[in-house]
C-alpha positions in Angstrom: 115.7 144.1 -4.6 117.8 146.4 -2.7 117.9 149.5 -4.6 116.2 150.7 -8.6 116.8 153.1 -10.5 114.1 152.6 -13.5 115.2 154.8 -15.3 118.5 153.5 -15.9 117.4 149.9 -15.7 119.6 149.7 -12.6 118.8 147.2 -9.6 121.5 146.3 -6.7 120.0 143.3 -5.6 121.3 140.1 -3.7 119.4 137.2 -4.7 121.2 135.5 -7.5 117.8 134.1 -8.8 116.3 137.1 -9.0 119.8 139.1 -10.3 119.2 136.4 -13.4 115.9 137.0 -14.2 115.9 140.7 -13.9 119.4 140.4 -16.1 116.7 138.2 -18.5 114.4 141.9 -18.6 117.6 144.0 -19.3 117.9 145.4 -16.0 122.0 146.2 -15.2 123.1 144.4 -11.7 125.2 144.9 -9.4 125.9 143.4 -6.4 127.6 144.2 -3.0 128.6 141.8 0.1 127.4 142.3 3.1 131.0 142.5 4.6 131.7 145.7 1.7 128.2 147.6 3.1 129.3 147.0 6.6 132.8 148.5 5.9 132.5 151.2 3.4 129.2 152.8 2.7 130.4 155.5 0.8 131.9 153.4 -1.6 129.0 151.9 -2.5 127.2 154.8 -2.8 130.0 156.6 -5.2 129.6 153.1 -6.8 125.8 153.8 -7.4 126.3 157.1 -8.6 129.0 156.5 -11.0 126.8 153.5 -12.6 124.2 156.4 -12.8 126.7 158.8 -14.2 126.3 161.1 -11.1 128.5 163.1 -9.2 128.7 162.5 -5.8 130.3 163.9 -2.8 131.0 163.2 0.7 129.3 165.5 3.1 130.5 164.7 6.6 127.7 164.4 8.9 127.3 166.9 11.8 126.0 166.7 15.1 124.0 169.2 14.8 120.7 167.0 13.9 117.4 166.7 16.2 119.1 163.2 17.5 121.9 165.3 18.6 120.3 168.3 20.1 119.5 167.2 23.5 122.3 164.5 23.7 123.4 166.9 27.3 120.3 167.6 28.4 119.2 166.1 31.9 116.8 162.8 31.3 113.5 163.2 32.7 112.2 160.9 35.6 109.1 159.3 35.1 106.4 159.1 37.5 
C-alpha cells in the first residue's frame, strides 16, 4: 500500500492482488505508473486530493530550507 486515507476508504496501491482484495473490503483504488510519479508529482497529488474532495495548491518550493542554507559555505577539512 502506497498511500490510505481510512477515512475515505481510499488506498493508492500497486499490487494488483492486493488492489482486489482491498476492492473486496470496499476500499476505493487507484493506481499510478511508475513512469506518471516520475514525471508529474503534482498531478498525482491534485489527483489524491480531488478523490478526497480537497483543495490543493501548488506552493513552489524555496531555497530557503536547512538543505539550502549552507549550499556556499566553504566545506570543512577533516583531520
Amino acid at each position: 500500500m502506497d498511500f490510505a486515507c481510512p477515512q475515505k476508504m481510499l488506498v493508492v496501491e500497486d499490487d494488483l492482488k492486493r488492489q482486489e482484495h482491498l476492492e473486496t473490503l470496499g476500499w476505493k483504488v487507484i493506481r499510478f505508473s511508475d513512469k506518471e510519479v516520475e514525471e508529474d508529482a503534482e498531478a498525482i497529488a491534485q489527483t489524491i486530493a480531488r478523490e478526497l474532495n480537497l483543495s490543493y495548491k501548488i506552493k513552489p518550493r524555496t531555497a530557503t530550507g536547512s538543505g539550502m542554507k549552507n549550499i556556499n559555505a566553504p566545506k570543512k577539512r577533516r583531520r
